[in-house]
N, C-alpha and C positions, 0 to 999 in steps of 0.2 A: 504494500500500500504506500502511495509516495506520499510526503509531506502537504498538510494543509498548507494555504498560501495567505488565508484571511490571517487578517491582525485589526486591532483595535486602537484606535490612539487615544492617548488619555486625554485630551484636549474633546475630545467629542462628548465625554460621560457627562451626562446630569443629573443632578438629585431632586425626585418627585417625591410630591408626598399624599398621603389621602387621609381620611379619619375612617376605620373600619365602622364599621354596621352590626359587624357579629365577630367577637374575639378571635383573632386567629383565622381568619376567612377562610376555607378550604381552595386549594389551590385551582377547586375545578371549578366555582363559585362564578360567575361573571362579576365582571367589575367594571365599573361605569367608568371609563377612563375620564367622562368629562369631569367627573370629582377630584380630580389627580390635577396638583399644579407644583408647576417647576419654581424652586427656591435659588434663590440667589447667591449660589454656594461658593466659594472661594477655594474649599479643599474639605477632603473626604477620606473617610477609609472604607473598603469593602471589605463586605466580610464571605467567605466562601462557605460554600455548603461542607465544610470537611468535618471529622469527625476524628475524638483521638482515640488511638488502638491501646485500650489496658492489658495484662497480659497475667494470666492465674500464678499459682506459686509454682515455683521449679520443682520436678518431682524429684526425691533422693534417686541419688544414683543414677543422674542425667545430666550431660554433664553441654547442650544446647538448651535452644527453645524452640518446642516443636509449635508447628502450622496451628494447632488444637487450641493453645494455650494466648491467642490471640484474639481479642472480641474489640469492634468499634465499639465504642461506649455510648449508644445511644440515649437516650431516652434522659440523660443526666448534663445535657450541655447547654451553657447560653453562649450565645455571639453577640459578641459585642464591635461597636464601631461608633465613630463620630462623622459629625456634618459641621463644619464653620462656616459661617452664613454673616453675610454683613447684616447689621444690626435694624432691619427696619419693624414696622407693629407685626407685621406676618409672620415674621422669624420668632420675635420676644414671646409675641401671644402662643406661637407653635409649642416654646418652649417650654411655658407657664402650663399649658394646657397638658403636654406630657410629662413632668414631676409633680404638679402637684394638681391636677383637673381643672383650672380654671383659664380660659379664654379670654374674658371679658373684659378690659379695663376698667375699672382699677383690677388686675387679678393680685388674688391677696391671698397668702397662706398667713392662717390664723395659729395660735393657741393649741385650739381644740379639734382639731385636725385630728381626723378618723380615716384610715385608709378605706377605700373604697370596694371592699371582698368581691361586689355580685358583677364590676365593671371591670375585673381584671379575670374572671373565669373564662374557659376554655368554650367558647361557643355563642358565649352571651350574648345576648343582644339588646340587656339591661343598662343602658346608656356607656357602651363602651366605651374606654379608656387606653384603647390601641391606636396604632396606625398602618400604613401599609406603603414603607417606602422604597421605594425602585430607584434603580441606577440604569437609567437609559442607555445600551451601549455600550455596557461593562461585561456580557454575557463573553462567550468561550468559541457558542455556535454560530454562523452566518444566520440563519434564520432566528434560531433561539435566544437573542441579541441583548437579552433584559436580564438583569439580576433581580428579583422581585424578597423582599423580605416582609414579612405578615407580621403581625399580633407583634408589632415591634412596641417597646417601653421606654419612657423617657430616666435615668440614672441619674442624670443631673447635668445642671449648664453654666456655663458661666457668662458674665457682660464684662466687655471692657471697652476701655477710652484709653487713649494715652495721644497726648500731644503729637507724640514724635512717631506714629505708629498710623498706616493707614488714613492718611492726609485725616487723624482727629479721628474717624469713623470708628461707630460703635459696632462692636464684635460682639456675634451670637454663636458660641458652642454647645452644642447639643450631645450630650454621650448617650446611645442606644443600646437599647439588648431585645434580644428574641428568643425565646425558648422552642421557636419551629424553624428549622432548616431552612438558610438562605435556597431559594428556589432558580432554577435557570434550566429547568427542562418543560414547563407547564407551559397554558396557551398564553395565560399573561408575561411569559418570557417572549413572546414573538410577538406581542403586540408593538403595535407603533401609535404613537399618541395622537389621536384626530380631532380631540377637540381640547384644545391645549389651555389650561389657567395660566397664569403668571402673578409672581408679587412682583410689583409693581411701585411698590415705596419705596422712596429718598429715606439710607439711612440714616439715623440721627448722628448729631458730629459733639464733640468736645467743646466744640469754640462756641456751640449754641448754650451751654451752662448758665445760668442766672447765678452772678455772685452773693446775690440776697436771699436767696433760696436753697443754699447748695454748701456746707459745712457739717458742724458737729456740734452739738448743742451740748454748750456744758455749762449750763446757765443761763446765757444769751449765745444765739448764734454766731459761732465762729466760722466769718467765710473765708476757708481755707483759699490760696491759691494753689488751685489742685492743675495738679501735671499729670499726671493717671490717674485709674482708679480701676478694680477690678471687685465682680461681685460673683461665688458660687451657691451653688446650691444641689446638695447630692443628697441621695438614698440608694439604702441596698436595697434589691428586690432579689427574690430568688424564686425558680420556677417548682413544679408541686410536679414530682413524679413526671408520671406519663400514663395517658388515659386510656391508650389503644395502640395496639402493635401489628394490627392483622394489613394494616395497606405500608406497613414499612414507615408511618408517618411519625411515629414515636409521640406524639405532642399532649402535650401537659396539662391537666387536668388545670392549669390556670399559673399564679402570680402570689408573694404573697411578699409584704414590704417587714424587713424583720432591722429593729432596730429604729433610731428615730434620723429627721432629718438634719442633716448639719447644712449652715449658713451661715458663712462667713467671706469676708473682705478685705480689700486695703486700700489706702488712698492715699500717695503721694504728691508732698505741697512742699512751696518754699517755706522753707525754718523763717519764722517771723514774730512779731507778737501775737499772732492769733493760735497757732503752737503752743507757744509759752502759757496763755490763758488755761491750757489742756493739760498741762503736766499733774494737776493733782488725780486727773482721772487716766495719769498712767498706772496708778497703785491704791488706788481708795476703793475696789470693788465697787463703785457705782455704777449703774448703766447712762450711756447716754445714747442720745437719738440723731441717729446720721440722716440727711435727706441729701440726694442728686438729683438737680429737677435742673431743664430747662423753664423759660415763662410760660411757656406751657407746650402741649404734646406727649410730655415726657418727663415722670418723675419717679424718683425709687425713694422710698418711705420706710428707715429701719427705725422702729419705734423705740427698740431698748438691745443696745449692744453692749459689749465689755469690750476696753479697748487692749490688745495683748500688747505683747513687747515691741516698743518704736524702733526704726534706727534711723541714724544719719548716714547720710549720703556726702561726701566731702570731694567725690571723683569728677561734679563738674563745675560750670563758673559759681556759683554758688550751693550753700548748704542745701540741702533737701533732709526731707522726714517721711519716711515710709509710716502708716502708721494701719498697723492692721485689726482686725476686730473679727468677732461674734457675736451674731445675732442670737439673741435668745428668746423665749416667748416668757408671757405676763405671767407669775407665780399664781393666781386668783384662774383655776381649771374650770370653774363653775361658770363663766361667764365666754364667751367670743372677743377678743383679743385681736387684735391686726400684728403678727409678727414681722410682714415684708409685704410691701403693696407697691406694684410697677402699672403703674398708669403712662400709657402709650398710643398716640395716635397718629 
């Protein structure tokens, strides 16, 4: 058999994305391509349909490893990958909506946050909490041309700004998992997209910040002269077994979030008196309340952080202070809380 001659070039891959209907869509499922829209991706990882091979214990008195003693490990793996996305509401909201379920501006992870059991089951179609995102043109096959990933979950994202980075422009990181096998042999791997979405927003920039609006309140607002600023937000999720093995599918009786969510930050500003006003809340376990806001469109709202350990910065024409933190939520569990509110339009 002689040599295939197709190739793919990575300049051609794009990253779609859709909101599932039913957990985990089955690969044979039709899918409304016009629900599918292309993000404004900057750079990606794929992640392949493989599987790792575990291997039993060596028997006494054998001194290889025989054929027998080798099994893929099904039914036990997630795939994981990331999408960087310049920072506009379609990216943030995308974001918001796969860690922690909310779309809407203001999206707000509270306090009393309950993970959502019946929106991350295997099939449901109880206001799903998936997505279904493809790599146009990443596939293997000339026809088969799609990498198609299902019942995919959002792990956690991060925002950034930094002056010097991305003419200012706000950067959206998304980190993905799936508990069903990246797909590249189904009919949605040959599709080609005919009725195509796009995001379409200008992303937000650095230099748009409101100095009145945009510091760390340790008393009265301090407005930092901020030169970067970076914000995450993660959680573990892990997949539940595997619910059926008769079509080779392996896929997971569902999702389940073990542990709680961490959210944390930093902000880099010139060393100033606005700095200096801060230093008691480098060591008095106080919380204090960061906001990032433009005048408006766009604002991040941390209502009670702890600030960790600052450093200086001495390496260019002037002093800098990295000044990093945690977000926490309100001690008072009986009540609804605003922990982190990203208001974006």
């Amino acid at each position: 058999m002689a040599q295939a001659t197709n190739y793919f070039p990575s300049q051609n891959v794009s990253v779609w994305f859709e909101k599932e209907t039913k957990v985990g869509r089955s690969q044979d499922d039709t899918v409304d391509n016009a629900g599918l829209k292309k993000l404004q991706c900057t750079a990606f990882t794929i992640p392949e349909g493989s599987v790792p091979v575990e291997y039993s214990t060596q028997r006494a008195g054998q001194f290889v490893t025989t054929a027998s003693q080798g099994h893929h490990a099904e039914g036990t793996k997630m795939w994981t990958f990331d999408t960087t996305l310049r920072g506009t509401s379609v990216s943030v909201l995308l974001a918001t909506e796969a860690i922690f379920e909310d779309a809407s501006s203001e999206a707000a992870l509270n306090n009393d946050y309950s993970f959502p059991t019946a929106a991350y089951q295997h099939d449901s179609t109880s206001s799903p909490a998936t997505f279904n995102i493809r790599f146009i043109d990443a596939g293997a096959d000339a026809t088969l041309h799609n990498v198609v990933c299902r019942g995919c979950v959002g792990t956690g994202f991060t925002l950034t700004e930094d002056i010097g980075s991305e003419g200012g422009e706000l950067v959206c990181t998304i980190s993905w998992a799936t508990a069903y096998r990246p797909d590249n042999t189904s009919a949605q791997a040959d599709d080609d997209i005919t009725s195509a979405g796009y995001d379409t927003e200008t992303p937000k920039n650095i230099r748009s910040l409101a100095s009145g609006s945009t510091g760390i309140n340790g008393g009265t607002l301090e407005e930092l002269v901020i030169q970067s600023w970076e914000l995450s937000v993660t959680r573990t999720l892990e997949r539940i077994h595997y619910a059926d093995n008769t079509s080779g599918g392996f896929e997971p009786f569902g999702y389940a979030m073990t542990g709680g969510f961490e959210v944390t930050g930093s902000i880099t500003a010139i060393r100033n008196d606005d700095v200096h006003d801060l230093i008691a809340k480098f060591y008095d376990s106080n919380t204090v309340d960061i906001n990032i806001a433009e005048s408006s469109n766009f604002a991040i709202a941390l209502d009670k952080c702890l600030i960790n350990e600052p450093t200086i910065d001495s390496g260019g024409a002037v002093l800098t202070e990295t000044i990093p933190f945690t977000v926490v939520g309100a001690d008072d569990i009986s009540s609804t809380t605003k922990m982190l509110g990203i208001t974006i339009a």
